[in-house]
C-alpha positions in Angstrom: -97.1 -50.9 -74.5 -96.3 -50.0 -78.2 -92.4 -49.0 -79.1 -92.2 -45.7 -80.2 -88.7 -45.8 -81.9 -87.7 -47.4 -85.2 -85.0 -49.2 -82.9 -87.7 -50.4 -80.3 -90.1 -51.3 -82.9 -87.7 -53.4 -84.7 -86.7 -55.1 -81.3 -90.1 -55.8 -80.1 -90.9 -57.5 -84.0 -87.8 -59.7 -83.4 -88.9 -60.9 -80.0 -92.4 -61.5 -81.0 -91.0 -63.4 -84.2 -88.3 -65.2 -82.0 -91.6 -66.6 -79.4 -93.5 -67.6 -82.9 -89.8 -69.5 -84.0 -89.5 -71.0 -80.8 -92.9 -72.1 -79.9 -93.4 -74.2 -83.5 -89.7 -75.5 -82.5 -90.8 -77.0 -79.6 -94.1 -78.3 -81.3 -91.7 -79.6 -84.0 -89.6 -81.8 -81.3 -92.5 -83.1 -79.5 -93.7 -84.4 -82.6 -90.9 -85.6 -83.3 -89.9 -87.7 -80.6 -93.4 -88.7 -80.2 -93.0 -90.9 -83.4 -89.2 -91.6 -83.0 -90.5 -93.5 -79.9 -93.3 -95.3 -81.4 -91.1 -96.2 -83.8 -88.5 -96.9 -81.7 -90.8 -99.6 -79.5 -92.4 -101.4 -82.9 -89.1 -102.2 -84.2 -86.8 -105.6 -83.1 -83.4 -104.5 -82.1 -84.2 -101.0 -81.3 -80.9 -100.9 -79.6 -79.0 -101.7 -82.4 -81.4 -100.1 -85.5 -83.2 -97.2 -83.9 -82.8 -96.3 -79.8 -85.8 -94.9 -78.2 -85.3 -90.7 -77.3 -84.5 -92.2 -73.7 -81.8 -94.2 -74.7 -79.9 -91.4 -76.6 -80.7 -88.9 -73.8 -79.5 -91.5 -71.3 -75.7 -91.6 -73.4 -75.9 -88.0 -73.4 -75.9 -88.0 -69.3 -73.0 -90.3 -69.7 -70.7 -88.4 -72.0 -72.0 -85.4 -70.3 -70.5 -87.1 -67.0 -67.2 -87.9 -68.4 -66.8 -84.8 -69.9 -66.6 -86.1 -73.5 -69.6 -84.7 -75.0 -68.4 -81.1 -74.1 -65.2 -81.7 -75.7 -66.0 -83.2 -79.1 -68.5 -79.9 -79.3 -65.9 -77.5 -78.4 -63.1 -79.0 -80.9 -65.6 -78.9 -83.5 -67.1 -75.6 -83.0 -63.7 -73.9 -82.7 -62.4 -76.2 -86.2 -65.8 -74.1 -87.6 -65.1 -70.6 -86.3 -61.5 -70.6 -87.0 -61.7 -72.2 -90.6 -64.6 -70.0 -92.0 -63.3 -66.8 -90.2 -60.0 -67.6 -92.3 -62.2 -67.7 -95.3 -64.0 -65.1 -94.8 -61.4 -62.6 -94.3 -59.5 -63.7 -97.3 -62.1 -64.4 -99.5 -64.7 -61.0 -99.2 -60.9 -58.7 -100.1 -60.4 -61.3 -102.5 -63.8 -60.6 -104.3 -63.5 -57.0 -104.0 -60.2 -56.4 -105.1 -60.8 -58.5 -108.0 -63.9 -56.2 -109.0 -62.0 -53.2 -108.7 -61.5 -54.3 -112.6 -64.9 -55.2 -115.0 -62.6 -57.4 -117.1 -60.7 -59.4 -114.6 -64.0 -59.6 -112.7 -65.8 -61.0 -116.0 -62.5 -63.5 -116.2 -62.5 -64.9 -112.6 -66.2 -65.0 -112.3 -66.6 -68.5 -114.2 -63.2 -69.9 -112.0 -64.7 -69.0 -109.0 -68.2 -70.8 -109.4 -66.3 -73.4 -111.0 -63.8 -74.0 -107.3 -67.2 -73.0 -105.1 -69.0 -76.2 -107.2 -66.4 -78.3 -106.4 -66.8 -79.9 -102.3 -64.2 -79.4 -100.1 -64.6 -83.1 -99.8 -63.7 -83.9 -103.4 -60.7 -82.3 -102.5 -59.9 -84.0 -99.0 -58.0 -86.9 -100.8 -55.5 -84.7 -102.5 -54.7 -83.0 -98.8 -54.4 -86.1 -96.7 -51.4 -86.7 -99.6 -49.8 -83.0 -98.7 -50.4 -83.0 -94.8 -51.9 -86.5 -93.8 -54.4 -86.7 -91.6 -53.8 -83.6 -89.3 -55.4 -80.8 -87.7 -54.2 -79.1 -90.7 -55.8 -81.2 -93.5 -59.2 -80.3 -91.4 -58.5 -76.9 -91.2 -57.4 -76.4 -95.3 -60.5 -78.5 -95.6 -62.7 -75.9 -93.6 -61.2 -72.7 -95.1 -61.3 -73.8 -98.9 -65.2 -74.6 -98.6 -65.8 -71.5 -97.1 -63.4 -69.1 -99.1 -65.0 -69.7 -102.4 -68.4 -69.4 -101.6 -68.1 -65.6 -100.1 -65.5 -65.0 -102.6 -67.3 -65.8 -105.7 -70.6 -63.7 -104.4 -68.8 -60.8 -103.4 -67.7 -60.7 -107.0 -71.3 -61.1 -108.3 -72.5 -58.6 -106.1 -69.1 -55.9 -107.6 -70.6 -57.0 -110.8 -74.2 -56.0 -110.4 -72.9 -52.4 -109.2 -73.8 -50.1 -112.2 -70.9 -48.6 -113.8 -72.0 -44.7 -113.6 -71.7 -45.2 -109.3 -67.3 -46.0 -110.4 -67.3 -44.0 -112.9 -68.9 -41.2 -111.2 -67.0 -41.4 -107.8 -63.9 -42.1 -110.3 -64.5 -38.8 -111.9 -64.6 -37.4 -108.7 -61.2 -38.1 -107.6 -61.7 -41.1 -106.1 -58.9 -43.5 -105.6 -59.2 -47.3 -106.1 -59.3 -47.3 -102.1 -62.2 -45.2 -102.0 -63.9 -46.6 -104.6 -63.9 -50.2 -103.0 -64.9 -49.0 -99.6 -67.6 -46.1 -100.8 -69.1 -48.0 -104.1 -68.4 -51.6 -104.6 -68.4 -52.5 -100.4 -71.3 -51.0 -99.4 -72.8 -52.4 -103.0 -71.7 -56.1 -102.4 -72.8 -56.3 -98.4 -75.8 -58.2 -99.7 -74.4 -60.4 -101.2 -71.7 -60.0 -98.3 -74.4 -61.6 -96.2 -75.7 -64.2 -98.5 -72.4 -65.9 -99.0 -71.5 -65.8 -95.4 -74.5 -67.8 -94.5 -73.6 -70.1 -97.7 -69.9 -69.8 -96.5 -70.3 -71.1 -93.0 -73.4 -73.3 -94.2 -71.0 -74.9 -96.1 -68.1 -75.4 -93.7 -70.2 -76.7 -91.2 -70.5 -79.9 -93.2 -66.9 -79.6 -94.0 -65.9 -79.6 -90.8 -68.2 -83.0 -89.6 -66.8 -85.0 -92.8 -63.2 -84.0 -92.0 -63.0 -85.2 -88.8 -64.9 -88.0 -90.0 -62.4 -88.9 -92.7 -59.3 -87.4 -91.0 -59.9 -89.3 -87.2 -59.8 -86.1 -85.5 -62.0 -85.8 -82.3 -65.1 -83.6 -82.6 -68.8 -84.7 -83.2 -67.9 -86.3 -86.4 -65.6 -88.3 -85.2 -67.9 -89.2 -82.4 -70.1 -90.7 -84.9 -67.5 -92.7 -86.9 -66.4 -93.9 -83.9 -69.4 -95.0 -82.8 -70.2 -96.7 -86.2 -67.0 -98.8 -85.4 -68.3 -99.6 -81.7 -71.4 -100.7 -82.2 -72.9 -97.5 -80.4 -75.8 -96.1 -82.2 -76.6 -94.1 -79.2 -74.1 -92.1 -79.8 -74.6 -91.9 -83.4 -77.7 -90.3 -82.7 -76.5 -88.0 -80.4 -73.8 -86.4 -82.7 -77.1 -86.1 -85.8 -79.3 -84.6 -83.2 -76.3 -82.1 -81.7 -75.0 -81.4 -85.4 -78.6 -80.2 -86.7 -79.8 -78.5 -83.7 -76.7 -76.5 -83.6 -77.2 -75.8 -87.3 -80.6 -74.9 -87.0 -79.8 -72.3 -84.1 -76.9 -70.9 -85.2 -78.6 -70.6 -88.9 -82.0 -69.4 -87.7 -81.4 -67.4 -84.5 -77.7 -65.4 -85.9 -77.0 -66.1 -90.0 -80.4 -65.8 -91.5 -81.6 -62.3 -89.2 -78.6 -60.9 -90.4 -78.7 -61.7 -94.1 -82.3 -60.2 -94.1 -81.2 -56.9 -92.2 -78.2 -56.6 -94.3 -80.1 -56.8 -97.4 -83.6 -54.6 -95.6 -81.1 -52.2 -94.8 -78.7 -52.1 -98.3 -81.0 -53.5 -100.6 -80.0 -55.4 -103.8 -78.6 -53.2 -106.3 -79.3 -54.4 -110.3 -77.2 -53.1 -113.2 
C-alpha cells in the first residue's frame, strides 16, 4: 500500500531506509566478529592481547549479573546528557545574541573557532587544579567541548543571513527580539543542527576521557580500570559499548535530524 500524505510518505521512506541501515549493520557485525575470532584463535595469549567475541560476551554476562555494566552506562550517559544539554542551551543564545550585531559577530567569530579547536582535554589539566578530580571537573569538561562547537556555528550561520532579511524586518518595526526569533533563528537552525551533532559528537569523547583521567565510574573508567587489572575483556567491552552507542545515537537520532532540519530550512548564503 502506497502513503498518500507527505507525512506518511516521509515515514514509510524512513522505515524503508532504517531496514536498509539495519540490515548492512548486522552484515557489518557478522563480518566483523567473524575475523575478530579468527584472529582471536591464531594469536598466543589471546586472553591477554586479543579475547575471542565469546570471551568479551562472556564478561558482559558477568557485569551484567552484578549489576556493574548497567551502572557504568547509566553514569556515563547521564555525565553526556547533562553536560551537552548545559552547552547547548547556553551556547545556541550565546551565538545568537552575539549576531544580533555584524561587527561584534565579525570580532568573536575568530575567538570562538579559536576555543572550539582547542579539546576539552587540553584543558582538563588546568581544571583538575580549580576543582580536582570531581564530578565537577567531568562535567566543566563535558560542557566546554560542547558549548563552543554549537556556539561558534550558530554565529556562522547569523553571519551567512543576508543583511536586507534584518534590515528589512528592522525597517519594519521589528525589535532586536523579533529579529532574533523571526530572521537570524530560523536562519541559523541549520547550522543549529550541524553543531549539535558536532556538539554532542564532541562531548561524547569528552565525557569517556574524563572519567578516564578524573577516576570517575562510567565506561571510561571501566576501561582504565581494566588496563590496571589486567582485564582486557572488559576493555573490549567498554570500545564495543562506547561505539555502538555512538553509532546509534549518531545514526538513528543526530544525523535524521540534521538532514530534516536542513531539507526543511535549507542553507541560506549571503
Amino acid at each position: 500500500m502506497q502513503p498518500r500524505s507527505k507525512l506518511e510518505k516521509f515515514i514509510w521512506s524512513l522505515q524503508q531506509l532504517m531496514k536498509i541501515d539495519a540490515m548492512n549493520l548486522v552484515i557489518l557485525v557478522i563480518v566483523t566478529l567473524i575475523g575478530w575470532s579468527i584472529i582471536s584463535e591464531s594469536i598466543d595469549n589471546p586472553g591477554r592481547y586479543l579475547p575471542s567475541p565469546v570471551a568479551v560476551a562472556l564478561s558482559s554476562v558477568d557485569m551484567l549479573v552484578k549489576g556493574l555494566l548497567p551502572s557504568y552506562f547509566s553514569d556515563t550517559l547521564v555525565r553526556l546528557i547533562v553536560g551537552s544539554a548545559i552547552g547547548l542551551v547556553a551556547g545556541i543564545p550565546f551565538g545568537l545574541i552575539l549576531g544580533l550585531n555584524r561587527t561584534v559577530a565579525d570580532m568573536f567569530h575568530p575567538m570562538l573557532n579559536f576555543f572550539q579547536s582547542v579539546s576539552g582535554i587540553a584543558i582538563f589539566p588546568i581544571i583538575v587544579i580549580w576543582y580536582g578530580n570531581s564530578d565537577t571537573t567531568v562535567l566543566i569538561v563535558i560542557v566546554y567541548t560542547s558549548f563552543f562547537p554549537i556556539a561558534f556555528n550558530v554565529l556562522s550561520g547569523v553571519r551567512e543571513i543576508p543583511l536586507r532579511y534584518i534590515n528589512a524586518a528592522r525597517t519594519l518595526g521589528a525589535s532586536r527580539y523579533q529579529v532574533t526569533k523571526d530572521v537570524l533563528f530560523p536562519g541559523a537552525m541549520p547550522h543549529i543542527a550541524t553543531g549539535t551533532r558536532l556538539s554532542i559528537g564532541f562531548a561524547w569523547r569528552a565525557v569517556i576521557a574524563g572519567e578516564m583521567l578524573a577516576g570517575r565510574q562510567g565506561l571510561g573508567w571501566m576501561i582504565f580500570t581494566g588496563q590496571d587489572s589486567d582485564k582486557t575483556t572488559e576493555i573490549i567491552l567498554g570500545m564495543v559499548m562506547i561505539g555502538f552507542t555512538w553509532i546509534i545515537l549518531d545514526h538513528y537520532l543526530l544525523r535524521p535530524l540534521e538532514e530534516s532540519t536542513i531539507e526543511r530550512w535549507g542553507l541560506v548564503q549571503r
